[in-house]
PDBQT receptor file of N, H, CA, C and O in Angstrom, charges set to zero:
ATOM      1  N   UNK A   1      -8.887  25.993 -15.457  1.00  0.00    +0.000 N 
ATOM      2  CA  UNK A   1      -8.272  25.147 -16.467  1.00  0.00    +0.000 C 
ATOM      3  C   UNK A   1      -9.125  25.095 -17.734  1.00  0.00    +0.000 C 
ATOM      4  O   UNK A   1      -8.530  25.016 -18.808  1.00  0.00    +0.000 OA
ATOM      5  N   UNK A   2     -10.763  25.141 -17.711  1.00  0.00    +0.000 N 
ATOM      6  H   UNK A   2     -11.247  25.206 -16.838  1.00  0.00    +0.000 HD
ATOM      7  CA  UNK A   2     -11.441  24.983 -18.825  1.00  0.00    +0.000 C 
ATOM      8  C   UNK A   2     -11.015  26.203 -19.260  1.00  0.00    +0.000 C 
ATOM      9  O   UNK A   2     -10.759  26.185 -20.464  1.00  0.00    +0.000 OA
ATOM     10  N   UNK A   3     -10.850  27.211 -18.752  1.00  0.00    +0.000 N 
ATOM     11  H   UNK A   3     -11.058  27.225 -17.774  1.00  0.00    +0.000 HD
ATOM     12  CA  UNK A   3     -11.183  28.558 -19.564  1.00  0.00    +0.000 C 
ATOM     13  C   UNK A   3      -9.681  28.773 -20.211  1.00  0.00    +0.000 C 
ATOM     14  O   UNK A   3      -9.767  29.220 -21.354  1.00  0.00    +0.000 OA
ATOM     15  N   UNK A   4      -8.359  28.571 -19.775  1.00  0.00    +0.000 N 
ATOM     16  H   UNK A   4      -8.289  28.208 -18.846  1.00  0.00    +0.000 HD
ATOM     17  CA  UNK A   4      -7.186  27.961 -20.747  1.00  0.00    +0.000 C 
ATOM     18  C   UNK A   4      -7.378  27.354 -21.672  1.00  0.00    +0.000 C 
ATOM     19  O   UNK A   4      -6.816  27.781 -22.680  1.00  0.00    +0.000 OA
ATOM     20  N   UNK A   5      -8.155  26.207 -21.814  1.00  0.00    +0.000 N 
ATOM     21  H   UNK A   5      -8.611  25.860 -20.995  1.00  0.00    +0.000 HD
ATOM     22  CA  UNK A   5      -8.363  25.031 -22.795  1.00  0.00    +0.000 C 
ATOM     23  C   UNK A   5      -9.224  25.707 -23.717  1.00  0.00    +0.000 C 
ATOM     24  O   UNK A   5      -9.360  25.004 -24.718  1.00  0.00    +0.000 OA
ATOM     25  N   UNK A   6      -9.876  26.806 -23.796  1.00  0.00    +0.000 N 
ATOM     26  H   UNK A   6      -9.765  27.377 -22.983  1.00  0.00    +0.000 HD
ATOM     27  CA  UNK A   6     -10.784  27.440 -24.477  1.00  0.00    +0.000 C 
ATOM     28  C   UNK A   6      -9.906  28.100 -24.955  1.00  0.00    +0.000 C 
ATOM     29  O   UNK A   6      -9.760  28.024 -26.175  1.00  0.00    +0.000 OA
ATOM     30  N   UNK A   7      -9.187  28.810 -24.323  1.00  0.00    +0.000 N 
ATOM     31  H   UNK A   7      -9.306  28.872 -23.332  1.00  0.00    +0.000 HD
ATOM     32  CA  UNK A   7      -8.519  30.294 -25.133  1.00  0.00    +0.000 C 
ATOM     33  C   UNK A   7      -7.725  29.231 -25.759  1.00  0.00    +0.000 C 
ATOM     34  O   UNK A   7      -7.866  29.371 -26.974  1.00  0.00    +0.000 OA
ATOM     35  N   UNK A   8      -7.081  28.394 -25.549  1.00  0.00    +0.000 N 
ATOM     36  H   UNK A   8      -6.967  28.280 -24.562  1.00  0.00    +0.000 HD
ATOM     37  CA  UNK A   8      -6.218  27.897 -27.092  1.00  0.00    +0.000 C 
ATOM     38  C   UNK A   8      -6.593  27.357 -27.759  1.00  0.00    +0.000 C 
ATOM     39  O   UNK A   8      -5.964  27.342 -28.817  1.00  0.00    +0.000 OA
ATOM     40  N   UNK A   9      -7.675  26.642 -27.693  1.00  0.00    +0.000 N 
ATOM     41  H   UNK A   9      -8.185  26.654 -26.833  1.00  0.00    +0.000 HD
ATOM     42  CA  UNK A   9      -8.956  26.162 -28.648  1.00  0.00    +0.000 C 
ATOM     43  C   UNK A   9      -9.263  27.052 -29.923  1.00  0.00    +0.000 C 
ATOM     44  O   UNK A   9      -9.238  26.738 -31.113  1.00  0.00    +0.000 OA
ATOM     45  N   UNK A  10      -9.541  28.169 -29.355  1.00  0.00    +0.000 N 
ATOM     46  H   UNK A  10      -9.562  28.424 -28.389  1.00  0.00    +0.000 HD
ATOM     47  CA  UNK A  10     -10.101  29.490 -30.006  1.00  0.00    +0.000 C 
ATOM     48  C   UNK A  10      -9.048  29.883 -30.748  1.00  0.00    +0.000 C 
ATOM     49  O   UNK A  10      -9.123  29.992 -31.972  1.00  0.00    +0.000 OA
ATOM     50  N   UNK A  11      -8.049  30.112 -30.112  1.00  0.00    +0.000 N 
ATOM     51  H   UNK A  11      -7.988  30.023 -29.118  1.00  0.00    +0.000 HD
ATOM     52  CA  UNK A  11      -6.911  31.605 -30.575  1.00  0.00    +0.000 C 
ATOM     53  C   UNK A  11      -5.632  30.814 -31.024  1.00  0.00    +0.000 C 
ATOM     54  O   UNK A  11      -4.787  31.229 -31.817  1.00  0.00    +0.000 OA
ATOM     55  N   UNK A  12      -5.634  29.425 -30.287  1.00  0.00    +0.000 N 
ATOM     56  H   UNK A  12      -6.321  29.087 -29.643  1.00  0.00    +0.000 HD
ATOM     57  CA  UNK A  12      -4.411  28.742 -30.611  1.00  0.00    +0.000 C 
ATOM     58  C   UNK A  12      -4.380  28.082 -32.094  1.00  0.00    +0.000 C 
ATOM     59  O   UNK A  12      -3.258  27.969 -32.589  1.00  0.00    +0.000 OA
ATOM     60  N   UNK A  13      -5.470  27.641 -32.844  1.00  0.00    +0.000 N 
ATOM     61  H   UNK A  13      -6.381  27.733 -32.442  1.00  0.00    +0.000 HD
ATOM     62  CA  UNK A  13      -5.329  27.403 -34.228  1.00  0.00    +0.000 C 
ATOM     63  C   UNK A  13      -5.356  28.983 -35.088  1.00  0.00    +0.000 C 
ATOM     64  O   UNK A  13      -4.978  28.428 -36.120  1.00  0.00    +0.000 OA
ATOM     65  N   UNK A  14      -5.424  29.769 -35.318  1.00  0.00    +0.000 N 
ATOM     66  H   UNK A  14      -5.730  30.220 -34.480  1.00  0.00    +0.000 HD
ATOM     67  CA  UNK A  14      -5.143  30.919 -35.903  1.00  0.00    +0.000 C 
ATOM     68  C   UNK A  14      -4.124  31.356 -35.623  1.00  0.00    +0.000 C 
ATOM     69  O   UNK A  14      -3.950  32.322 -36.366  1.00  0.00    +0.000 OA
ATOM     70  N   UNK A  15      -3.363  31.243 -35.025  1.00  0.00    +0.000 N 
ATOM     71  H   UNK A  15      -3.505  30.458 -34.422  1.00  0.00    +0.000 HD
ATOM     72  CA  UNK A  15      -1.887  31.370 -34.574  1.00  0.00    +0.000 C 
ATOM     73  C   UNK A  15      -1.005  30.652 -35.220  1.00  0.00    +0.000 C 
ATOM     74  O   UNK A  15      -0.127  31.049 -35.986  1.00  0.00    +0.000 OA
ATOM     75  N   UNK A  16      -1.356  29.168 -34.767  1.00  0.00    +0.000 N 
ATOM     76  H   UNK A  16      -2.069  28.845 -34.144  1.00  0.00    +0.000 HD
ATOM     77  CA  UNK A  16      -0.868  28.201 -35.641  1.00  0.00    +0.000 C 
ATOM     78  C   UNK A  16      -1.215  28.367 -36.844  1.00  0.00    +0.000 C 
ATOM     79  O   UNK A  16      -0.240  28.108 -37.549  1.00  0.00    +0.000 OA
ATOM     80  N   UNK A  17      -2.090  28.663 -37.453  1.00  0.00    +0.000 N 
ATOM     81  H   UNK A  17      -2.883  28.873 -36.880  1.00  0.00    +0.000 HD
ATOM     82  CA  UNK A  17      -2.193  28.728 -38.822  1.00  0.00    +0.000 C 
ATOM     83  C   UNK A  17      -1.371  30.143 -39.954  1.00  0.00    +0.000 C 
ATOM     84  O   UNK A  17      -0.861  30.144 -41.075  1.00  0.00    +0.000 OA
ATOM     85  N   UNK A  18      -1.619  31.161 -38.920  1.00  0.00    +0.000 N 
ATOM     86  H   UNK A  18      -2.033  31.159 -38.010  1.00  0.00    +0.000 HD
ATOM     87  CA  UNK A  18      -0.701  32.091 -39.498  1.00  0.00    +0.000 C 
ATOM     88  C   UNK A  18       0.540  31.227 -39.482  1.00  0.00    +0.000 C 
ATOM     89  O   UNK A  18       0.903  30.704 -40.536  1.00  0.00    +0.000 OA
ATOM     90  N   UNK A  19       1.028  31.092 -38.675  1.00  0.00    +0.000 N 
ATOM     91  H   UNK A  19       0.733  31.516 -37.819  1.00  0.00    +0.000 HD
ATOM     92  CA  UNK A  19       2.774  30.471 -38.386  1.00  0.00    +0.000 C 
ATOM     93  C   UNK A  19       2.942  29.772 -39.716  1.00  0.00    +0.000 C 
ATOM     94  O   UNK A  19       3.544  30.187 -40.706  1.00  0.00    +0.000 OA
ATOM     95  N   UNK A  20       2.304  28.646 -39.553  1.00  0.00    +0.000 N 
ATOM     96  H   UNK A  20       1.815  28.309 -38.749  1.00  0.00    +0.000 HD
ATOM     97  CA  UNK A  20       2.922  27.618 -41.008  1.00  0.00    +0.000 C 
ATOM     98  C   UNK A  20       2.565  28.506 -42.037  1.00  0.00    +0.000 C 
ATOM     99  O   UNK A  20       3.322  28.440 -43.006  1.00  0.00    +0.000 OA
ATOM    100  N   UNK A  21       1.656  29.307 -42.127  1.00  0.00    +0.000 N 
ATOM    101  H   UNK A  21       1.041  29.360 -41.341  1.00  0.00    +0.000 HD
ATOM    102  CA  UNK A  21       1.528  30.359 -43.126  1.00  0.00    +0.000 C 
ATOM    103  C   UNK A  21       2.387  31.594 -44.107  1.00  0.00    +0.000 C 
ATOM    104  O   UNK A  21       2.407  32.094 -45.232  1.00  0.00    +0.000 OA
ATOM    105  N   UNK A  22       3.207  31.660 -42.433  1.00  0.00    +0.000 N 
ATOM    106  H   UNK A  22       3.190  31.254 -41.519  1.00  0.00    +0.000 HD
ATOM    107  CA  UNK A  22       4.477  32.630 -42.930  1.00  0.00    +0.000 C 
ATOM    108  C   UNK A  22       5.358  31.839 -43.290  1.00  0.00    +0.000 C 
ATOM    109  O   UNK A  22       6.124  32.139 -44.206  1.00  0.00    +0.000 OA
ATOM    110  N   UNK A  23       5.432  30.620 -42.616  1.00  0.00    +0.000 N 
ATOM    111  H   UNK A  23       4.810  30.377 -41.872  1.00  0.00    +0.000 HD
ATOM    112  CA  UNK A  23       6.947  29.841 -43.213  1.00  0.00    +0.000 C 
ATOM    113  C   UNK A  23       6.618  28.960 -44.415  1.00  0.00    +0.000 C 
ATOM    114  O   UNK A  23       7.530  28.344 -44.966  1.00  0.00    +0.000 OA
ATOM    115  N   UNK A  24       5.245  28.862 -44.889  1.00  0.00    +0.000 N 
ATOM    116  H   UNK A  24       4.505  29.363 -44.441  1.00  0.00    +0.000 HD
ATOM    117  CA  UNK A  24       5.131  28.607 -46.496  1.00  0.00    +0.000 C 
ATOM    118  C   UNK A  24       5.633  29.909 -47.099  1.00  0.00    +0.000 C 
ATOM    119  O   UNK A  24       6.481  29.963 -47.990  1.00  0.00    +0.000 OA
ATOM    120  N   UNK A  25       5.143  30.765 -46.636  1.00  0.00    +0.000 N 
ATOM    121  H   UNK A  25       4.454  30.721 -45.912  1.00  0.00    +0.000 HD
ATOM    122  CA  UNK A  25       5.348  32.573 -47.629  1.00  0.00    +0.000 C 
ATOM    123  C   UNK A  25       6.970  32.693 -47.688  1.00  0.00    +0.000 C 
ATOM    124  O   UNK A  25       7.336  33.338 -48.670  1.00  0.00    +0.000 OA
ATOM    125  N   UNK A  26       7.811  32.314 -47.026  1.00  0.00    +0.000 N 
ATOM    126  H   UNK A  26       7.513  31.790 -46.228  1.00  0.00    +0.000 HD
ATOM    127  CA  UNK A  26       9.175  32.670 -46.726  1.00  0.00    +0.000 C 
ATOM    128  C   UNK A  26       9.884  31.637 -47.629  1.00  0.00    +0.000 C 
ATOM    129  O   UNK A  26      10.741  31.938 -48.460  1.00  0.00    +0.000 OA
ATOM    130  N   UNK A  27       9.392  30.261 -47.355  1.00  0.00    +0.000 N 
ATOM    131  H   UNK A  27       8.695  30.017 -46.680  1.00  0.00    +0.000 HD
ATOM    132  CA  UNK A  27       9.876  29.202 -47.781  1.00  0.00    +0.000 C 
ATOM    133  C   UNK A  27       9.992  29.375 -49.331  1.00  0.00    +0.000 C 
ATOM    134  O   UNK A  27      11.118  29.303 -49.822  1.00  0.00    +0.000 OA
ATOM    135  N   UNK A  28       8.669  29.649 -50.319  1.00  0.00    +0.000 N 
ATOM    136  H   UNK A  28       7.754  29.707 -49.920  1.00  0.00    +0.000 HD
ATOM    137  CA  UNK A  28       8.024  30.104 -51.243  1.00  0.00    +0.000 C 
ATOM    138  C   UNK A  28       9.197  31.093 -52.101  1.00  0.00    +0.000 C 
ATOM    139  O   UNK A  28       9.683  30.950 -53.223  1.00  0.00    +0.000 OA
ATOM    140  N   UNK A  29       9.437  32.282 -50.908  1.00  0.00    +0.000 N 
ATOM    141  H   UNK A  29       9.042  32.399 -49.997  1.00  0.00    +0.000 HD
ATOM    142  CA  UNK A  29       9.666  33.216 -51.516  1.00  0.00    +0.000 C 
ATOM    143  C   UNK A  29      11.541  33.405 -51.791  1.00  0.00    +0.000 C 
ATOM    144  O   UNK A  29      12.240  34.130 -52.499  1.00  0.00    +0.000 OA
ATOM    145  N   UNK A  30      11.747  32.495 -50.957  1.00  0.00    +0.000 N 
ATOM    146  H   UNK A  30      11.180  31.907 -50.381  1.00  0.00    +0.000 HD
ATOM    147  CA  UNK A  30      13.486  32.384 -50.830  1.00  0.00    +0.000 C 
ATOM    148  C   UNK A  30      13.552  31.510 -52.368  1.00  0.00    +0.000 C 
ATOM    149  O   UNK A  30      13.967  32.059 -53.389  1.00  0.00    +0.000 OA
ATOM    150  N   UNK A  31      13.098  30.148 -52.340  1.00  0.00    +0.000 N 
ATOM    151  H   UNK A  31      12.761  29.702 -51.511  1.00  0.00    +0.000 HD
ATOM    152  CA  UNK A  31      13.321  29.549 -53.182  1.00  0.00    +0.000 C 
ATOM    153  C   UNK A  31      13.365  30.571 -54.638  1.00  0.00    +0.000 C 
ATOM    154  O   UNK A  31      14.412  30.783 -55.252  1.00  0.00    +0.000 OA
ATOM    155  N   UNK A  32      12.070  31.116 -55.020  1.00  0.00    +0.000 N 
ATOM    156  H   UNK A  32      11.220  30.944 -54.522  1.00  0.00    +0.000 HD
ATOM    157  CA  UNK A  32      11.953  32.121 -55.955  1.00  0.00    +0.000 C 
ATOM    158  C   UNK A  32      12.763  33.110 -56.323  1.00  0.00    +0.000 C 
ATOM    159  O   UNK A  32      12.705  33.489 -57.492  1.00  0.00    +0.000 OA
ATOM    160  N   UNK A  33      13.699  33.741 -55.386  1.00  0.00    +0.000 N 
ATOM    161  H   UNK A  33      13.746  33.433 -54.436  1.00  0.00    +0.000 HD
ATOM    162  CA  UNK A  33      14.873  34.842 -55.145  1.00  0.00    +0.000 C 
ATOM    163  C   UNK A  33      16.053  33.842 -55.280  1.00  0.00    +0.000 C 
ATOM    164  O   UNK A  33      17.192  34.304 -55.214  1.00  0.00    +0.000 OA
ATOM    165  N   UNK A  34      15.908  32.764 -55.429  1.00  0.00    +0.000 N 
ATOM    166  H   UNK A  34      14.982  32.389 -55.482  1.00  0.00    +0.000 HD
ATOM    167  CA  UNK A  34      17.340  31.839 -55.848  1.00  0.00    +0.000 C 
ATOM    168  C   UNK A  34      17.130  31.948 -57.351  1.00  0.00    +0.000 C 
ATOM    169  O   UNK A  34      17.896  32.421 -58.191  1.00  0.00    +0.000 OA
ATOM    170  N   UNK A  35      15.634  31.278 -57.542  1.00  0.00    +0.000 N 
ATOM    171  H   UNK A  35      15.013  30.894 -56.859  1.00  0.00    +0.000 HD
ATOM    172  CA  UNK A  35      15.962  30.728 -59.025  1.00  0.00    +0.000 C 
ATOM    173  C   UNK A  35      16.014  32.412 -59.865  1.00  0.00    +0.000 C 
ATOM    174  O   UNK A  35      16.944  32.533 -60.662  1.00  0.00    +0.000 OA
ATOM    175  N   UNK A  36      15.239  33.428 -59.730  1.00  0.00    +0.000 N 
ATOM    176  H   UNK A  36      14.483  33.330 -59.083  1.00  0.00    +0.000 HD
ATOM    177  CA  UNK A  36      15.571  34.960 -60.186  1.00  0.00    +0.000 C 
ATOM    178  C   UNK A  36      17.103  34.966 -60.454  1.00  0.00    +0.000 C 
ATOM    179  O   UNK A  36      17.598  35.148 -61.566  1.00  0.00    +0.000 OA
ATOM    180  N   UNK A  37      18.040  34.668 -58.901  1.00  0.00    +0.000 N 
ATOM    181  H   UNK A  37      17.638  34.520 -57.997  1.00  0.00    +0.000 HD
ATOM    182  CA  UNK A  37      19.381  35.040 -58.998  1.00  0.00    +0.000 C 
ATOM    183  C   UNK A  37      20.129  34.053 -60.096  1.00  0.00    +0.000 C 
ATOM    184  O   UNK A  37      21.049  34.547 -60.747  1.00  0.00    +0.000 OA
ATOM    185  N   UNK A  38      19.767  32.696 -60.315  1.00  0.00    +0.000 N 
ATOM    186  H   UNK A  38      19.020  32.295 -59.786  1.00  0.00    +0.000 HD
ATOM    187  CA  UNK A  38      20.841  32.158 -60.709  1.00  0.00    +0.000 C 
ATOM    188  C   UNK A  38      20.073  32.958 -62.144  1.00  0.00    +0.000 C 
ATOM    189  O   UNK A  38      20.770  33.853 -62.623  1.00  0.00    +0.000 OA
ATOM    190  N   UNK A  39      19.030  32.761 -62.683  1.00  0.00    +0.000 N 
ATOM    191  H   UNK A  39      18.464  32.034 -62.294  1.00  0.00    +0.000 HD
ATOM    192  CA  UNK A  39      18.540  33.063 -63.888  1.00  0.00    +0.000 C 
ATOM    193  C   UNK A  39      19.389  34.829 -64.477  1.00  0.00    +0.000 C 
ATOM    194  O   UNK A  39      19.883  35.054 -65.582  1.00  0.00    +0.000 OA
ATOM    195  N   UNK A  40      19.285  35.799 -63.278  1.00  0.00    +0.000 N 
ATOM    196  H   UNK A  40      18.885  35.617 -62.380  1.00  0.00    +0.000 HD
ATOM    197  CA  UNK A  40      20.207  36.802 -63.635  1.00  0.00    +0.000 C 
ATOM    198  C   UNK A  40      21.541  36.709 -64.340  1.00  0.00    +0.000 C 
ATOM    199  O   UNK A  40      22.066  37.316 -65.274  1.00  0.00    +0.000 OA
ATOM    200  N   UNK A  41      22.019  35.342 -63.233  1.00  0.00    +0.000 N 
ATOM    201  H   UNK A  41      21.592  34.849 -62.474  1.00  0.00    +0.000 HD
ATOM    202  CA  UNK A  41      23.498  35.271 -63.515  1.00  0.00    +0.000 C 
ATOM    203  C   UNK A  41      23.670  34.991 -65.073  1.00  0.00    +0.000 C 
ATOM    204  O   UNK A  41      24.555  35.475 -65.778  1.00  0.00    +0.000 OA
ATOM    205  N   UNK A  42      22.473  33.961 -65.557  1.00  0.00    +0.000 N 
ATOM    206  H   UNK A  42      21.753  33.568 -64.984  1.00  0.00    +0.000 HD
ATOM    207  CA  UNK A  42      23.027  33.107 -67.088  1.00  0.00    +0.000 C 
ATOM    208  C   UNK A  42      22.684  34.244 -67.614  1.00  0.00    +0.000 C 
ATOM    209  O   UNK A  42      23.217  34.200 -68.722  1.00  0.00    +0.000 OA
ATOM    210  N   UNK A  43      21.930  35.604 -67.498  1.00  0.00    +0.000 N 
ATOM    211  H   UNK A  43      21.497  35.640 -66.597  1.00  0.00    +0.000 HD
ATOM    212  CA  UNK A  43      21.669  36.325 -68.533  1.00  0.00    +0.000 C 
ATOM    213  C   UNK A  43      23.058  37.292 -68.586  1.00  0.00    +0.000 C 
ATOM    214  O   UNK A  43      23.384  37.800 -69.659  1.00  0.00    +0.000 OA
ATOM    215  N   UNK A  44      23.769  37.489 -67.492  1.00  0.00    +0.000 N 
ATOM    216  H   UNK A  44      23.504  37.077 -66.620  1.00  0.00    +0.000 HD
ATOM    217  CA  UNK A  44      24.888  37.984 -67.593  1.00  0.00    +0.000 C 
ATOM    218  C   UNK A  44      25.957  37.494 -68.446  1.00  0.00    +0.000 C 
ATOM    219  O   UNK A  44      26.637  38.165 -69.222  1.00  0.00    +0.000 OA
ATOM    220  N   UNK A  45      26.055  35.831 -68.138  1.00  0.00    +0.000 N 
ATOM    221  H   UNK A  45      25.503  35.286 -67.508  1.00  0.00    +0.000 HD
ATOM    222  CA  UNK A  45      26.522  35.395 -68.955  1.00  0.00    +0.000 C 
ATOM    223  C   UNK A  45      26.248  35.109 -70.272  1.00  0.00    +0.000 C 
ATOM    224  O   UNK A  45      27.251  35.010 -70.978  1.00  0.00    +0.000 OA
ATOM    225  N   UNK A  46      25.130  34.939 -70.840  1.00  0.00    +0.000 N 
ATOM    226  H   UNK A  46      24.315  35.019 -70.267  1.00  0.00    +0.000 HD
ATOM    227  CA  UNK A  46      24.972  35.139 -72.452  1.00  0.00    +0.000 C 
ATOM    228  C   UNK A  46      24.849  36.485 -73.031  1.00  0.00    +0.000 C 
ATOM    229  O   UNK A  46      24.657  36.572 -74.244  1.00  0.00    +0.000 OA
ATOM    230  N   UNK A  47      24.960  37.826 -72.119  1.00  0.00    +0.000 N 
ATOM    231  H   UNK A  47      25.116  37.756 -71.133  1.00  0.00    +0.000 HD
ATOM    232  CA  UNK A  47      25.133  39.022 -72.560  1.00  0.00    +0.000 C 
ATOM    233  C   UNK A  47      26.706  39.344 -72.651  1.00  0.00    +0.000 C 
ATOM    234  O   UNK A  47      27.166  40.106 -73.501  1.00  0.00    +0.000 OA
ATOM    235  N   UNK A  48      27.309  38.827 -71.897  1.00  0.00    +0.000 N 
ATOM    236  H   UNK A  48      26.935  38.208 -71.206  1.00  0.00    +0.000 HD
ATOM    237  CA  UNK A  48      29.214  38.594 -71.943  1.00  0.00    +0.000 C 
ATOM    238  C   UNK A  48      29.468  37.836 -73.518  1.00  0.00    +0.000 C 
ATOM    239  O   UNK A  48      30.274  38.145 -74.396  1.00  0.00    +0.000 OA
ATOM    240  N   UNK A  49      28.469  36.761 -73.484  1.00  0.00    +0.000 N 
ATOM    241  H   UNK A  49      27.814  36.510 -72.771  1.00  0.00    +0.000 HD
ATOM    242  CA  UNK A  49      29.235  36.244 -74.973  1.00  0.00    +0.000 C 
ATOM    243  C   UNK A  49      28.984  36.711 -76.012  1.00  0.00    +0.000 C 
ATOM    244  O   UNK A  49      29.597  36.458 -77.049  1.00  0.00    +0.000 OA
ATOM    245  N   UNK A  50      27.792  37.670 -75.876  1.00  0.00    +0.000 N 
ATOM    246  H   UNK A  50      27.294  37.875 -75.033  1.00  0.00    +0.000 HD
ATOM    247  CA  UNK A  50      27.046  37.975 -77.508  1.00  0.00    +0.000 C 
ATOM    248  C   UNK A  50      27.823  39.373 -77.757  1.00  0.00    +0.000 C 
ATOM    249  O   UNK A  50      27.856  39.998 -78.817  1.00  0.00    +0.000 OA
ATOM    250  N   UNK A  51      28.656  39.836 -76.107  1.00  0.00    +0.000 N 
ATOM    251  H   UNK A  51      28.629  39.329 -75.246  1.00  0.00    +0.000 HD
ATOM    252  CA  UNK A  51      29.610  41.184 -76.574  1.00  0.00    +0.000 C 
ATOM    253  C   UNK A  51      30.395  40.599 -77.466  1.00  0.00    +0.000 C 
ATOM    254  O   UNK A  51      30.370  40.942 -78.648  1.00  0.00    +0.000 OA
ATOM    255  N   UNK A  52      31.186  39.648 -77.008  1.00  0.00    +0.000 N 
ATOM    256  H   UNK A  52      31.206  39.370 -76.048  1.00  0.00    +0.000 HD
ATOM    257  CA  UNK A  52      32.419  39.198 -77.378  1.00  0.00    +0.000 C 
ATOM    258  C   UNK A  52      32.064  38.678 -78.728  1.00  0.00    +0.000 C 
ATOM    259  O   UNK A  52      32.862  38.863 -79.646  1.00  0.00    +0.000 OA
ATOM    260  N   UNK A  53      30.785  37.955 -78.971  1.00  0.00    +0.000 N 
ATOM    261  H   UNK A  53      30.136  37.805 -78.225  1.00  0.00    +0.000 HD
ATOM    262  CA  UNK A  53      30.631  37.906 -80.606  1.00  0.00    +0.000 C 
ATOM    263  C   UNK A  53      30.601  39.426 -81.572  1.00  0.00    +0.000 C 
ATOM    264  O   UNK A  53      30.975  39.781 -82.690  1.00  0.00    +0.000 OA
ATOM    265  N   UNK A  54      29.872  40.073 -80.308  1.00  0.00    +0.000 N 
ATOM    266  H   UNK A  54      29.568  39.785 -79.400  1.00  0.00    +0.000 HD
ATOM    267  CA  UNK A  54      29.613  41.060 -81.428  1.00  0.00    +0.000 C 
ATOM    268  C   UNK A  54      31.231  41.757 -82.282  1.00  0.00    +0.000 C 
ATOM    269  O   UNK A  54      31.386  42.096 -83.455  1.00  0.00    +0.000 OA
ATOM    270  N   UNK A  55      32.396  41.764 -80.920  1.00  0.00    +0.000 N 
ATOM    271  H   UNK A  55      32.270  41.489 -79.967  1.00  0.00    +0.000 HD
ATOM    272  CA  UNK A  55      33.292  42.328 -80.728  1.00  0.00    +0.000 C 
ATOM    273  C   UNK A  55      34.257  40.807 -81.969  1.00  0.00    +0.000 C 
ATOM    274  O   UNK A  55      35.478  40.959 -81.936  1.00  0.00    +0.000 OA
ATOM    275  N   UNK A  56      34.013  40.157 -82.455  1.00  0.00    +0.000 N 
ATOM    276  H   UNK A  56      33.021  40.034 -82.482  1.00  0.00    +0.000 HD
ATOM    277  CA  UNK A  56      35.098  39.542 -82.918  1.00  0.00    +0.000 C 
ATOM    278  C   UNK A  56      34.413  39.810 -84.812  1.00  0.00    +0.000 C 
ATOM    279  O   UNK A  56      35.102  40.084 -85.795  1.00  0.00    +0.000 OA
ATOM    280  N   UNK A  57      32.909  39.605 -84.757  1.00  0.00    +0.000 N 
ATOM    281  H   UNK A  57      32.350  39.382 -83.958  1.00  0.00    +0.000 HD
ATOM    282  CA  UNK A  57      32.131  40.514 -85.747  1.00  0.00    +0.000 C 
ATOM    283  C   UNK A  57      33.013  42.013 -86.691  1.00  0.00    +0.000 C 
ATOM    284  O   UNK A  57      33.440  42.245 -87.821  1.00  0.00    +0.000 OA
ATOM    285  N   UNK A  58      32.944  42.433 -85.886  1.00  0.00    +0.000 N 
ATOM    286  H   UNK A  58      32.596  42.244 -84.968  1.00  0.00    +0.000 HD
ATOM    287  CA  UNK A  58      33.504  43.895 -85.987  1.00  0.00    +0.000 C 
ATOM    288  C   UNK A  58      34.628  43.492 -86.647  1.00  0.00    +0.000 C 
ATOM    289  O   UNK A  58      34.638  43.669 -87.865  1.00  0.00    +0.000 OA
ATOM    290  N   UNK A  59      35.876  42.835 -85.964  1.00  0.00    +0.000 N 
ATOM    291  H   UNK A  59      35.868  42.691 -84.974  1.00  0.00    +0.000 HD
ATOM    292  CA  UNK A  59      36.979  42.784 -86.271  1.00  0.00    +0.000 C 
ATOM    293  C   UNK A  59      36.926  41.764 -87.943  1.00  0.00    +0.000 C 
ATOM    294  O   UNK A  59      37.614  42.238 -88.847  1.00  0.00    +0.000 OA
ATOM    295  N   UNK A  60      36.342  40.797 -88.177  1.00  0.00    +0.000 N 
ATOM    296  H   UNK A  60      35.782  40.412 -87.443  1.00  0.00    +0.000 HD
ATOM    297  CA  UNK A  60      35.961  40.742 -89.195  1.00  0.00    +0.000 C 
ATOM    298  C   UNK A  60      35.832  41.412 -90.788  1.00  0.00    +0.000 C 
ATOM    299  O   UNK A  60      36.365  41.115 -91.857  1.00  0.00    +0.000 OA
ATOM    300  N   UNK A  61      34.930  42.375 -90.410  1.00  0.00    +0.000 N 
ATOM    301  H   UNK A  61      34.496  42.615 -89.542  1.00  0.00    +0.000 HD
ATOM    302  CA  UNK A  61      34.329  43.727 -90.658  1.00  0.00    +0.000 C 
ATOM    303  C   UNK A  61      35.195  43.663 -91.340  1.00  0.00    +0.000 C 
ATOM    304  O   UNK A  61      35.529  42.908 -92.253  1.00  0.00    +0.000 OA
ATOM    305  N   UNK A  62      35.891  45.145 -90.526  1.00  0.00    +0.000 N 
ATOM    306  H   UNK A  62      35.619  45.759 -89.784  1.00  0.00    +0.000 HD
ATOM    307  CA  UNK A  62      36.879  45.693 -90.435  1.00  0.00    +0.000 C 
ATOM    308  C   UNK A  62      38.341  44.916 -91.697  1.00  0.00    +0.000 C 
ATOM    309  O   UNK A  62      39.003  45.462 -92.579  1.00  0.00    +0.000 OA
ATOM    310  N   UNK A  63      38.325  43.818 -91.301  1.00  0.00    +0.000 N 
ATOM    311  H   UNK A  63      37.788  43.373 -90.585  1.00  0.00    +0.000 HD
ATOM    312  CA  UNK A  63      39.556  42.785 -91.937  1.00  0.00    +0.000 C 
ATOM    313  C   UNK A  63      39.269  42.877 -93.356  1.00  0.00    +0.000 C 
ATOM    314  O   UNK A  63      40.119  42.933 -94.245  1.00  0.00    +0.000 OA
ATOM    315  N   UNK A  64      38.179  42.885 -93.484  1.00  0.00    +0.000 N 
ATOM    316  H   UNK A  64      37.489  42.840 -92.761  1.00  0.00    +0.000 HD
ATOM    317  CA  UNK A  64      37.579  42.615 -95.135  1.00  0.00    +0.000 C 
ATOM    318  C   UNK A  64      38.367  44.068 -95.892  1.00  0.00    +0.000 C 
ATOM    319  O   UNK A  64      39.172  44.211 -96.813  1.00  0.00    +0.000 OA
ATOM    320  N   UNK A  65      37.543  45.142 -94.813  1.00  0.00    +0.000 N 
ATOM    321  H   UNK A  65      36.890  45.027 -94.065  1.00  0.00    +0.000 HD
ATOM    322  CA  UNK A  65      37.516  46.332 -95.961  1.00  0.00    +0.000 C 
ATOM    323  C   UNK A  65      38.831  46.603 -95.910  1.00  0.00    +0.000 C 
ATOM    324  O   UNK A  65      39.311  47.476 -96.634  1.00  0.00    +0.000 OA
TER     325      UNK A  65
């Protein structure tokens, strides 16, 4: 029984410590791959509107000459 109580003494906090280790790293890294995605999305969307400016621009343009 002592020599159980040793090996998890020893080996059982480095174990444990990796563990919460990876699920900070995961936790960390999901959150980060959200805010990337939504941040993609608004750039999609202010690249959609600055077409459509550019595209009503033109027509402008165009109206004058």
């Amino acid at each position: 029984m002592n020599e159980l109580t040793t090996i998890i003494s020893t080996v059982g906090f480095p174990i444990f410590s990796f563990l919460i280790t990876g699920f900070a790293l995961k936790y960390v890294y999901d959150r980060e791959r959200k805010s990337l995605d939504d941040t993609i999305d608004k750039i999609g969307k202010l690249t959609e509107a600055v077409n459509h400016n550019s595209e009503v621009l033109s027509r402008f343009v165009k109206e004058e000459d």
